[in-house]
C-alpha positions in Angstrom: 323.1 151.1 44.9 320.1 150.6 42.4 317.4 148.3 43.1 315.7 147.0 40.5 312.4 145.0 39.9 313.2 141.2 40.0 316.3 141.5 41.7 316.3 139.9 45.4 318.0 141.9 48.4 317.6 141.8 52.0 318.0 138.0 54.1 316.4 135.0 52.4 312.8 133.5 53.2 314.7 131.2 55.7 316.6 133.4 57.3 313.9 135.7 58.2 311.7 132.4 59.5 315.3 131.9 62.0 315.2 135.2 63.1 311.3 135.1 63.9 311.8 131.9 65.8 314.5 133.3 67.8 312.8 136.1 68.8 310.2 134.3 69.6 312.2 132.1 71.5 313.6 134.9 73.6 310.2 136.5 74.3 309.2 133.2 75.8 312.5 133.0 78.0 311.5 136.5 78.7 308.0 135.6 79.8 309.1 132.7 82.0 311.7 135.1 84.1 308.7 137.8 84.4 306.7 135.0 85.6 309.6 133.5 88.1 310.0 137.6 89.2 306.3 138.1 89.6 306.3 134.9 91.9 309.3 135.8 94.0 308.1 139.3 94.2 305.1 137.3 96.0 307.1 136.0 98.4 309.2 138.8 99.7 306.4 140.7 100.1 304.3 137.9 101.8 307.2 137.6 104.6 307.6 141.4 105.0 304.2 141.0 105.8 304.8 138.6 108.4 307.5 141.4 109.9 304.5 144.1 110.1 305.8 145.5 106.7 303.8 146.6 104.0 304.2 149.1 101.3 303.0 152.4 103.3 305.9 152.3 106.2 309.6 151.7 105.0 311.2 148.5 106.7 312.6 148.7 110.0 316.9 149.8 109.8 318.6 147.7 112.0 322.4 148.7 112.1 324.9 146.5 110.1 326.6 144.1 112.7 330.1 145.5 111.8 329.0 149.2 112.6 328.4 147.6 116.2 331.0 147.9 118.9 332.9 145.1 119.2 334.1 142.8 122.4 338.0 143.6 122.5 339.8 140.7 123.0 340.5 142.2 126.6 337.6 144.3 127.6 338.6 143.9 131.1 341.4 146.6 130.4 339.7 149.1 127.9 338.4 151.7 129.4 337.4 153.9 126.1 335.3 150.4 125.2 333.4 150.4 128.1 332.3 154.3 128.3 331.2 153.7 125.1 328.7 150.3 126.4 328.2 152.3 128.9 326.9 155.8 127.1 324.0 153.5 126.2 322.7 152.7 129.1 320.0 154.2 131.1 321.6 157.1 133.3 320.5 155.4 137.1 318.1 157.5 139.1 317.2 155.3 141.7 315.5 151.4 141.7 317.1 148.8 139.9 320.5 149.0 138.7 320.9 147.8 134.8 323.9 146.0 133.0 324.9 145.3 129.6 326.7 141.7 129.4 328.8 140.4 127.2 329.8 136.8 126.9 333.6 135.0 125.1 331.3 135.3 121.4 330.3 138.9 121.8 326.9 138.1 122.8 325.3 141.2 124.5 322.7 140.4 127.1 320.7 143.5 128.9 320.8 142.7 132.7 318.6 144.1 135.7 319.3 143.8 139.1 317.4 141.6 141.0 317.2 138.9 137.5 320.6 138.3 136.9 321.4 135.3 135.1 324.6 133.7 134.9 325.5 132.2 131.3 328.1 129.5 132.7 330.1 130.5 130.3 333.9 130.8 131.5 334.4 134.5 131.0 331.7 137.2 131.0 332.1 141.0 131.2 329.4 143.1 132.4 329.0 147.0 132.3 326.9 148.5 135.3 325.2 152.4 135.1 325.4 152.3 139.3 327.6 150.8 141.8 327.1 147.5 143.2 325.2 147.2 146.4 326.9 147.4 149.4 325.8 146.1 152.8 326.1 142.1 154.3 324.1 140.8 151.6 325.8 142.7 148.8 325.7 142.1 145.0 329.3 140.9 144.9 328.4 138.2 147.3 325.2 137.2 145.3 327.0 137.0 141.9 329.7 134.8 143.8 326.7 132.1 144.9 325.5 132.0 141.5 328.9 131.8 139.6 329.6 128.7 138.2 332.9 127.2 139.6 335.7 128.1 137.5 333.8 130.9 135.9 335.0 134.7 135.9 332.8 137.8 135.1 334.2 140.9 135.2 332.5 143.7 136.7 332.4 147.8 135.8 330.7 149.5 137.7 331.2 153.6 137.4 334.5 154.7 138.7 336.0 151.1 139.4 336.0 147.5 137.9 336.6 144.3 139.4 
């Protein structure tokens, strides 16, 4: 192709103004998202700061709710569930005897003897790392006084369930 003096190539004077406009339409749209980025950027790290979160210490991991183990529908029969509740308890050396609860949603509730609450729920399961107290004023009997009518909550304790 020869070019010669006179002869016009390239886009006309008003296409080029177009093309400037939108460009400098887009670098305004640009602009206003940086802006809207800068601001929400703002804001997440103004409420990790309300977590005890900042920018030298990585955020806390919390596990992903379907990596926990879940409630089978009937607990009170799976054994392989509840060794696994109950691998993450504290092994019992003495004192206070601690639970893990579990109410009809799923709920899980850390228990210690001697504050037990009762959810008045109509079905809760509760894993024990020690046996139930024994004696004339036993544990079974307490939980029985504090029940709700009509309520169940069954009980494993290491090497039975009730």
């Amino acid at each position: 192709m020869r070019i010669s003096r006179g002869q016009q190539t390239g886009s006309s004077t008003a296409e080029l103004a177009e093309a400037v406009a939108l460009f400098q339409h887009a670098r305004e749209l640009v602009d206003d998202v940086l802006a809207l980025s800068e601001s929400t950027r703002g804001h997440v790290v103004g409420y990790l700061a309300t977590l005890g979160v900042s920018g030298e210490q990585p955020p806390p991991s919390l596990p992903h709710p379907s990596t926990l183990d879940r409630v089978p529908t009937d607990a009170a029969g799976d054994h392989r569930w509840v060794e696994r509740v109950r691998s993450r308890l504290p092994d019992y050396t003495g004192g206070q005897t601690t639970g893990l609860v579990y109410d009809q949603d799923g709920t899980e509730l850390t228990e210690t003897s001697g504050r037990e609450e009762v959810s008045g729920r109509a079905r809760d399961l509760i894993v024990l790392n020690n046996r139930m107290c024994p004696g004339e004023r036993n544990c079974e009997a307490a939980v029985t006084a504090i029940l709700p009518q009509g309520a169940t909550l069954v009980v494993w304790q290491p090497g039975q369930w009730y």
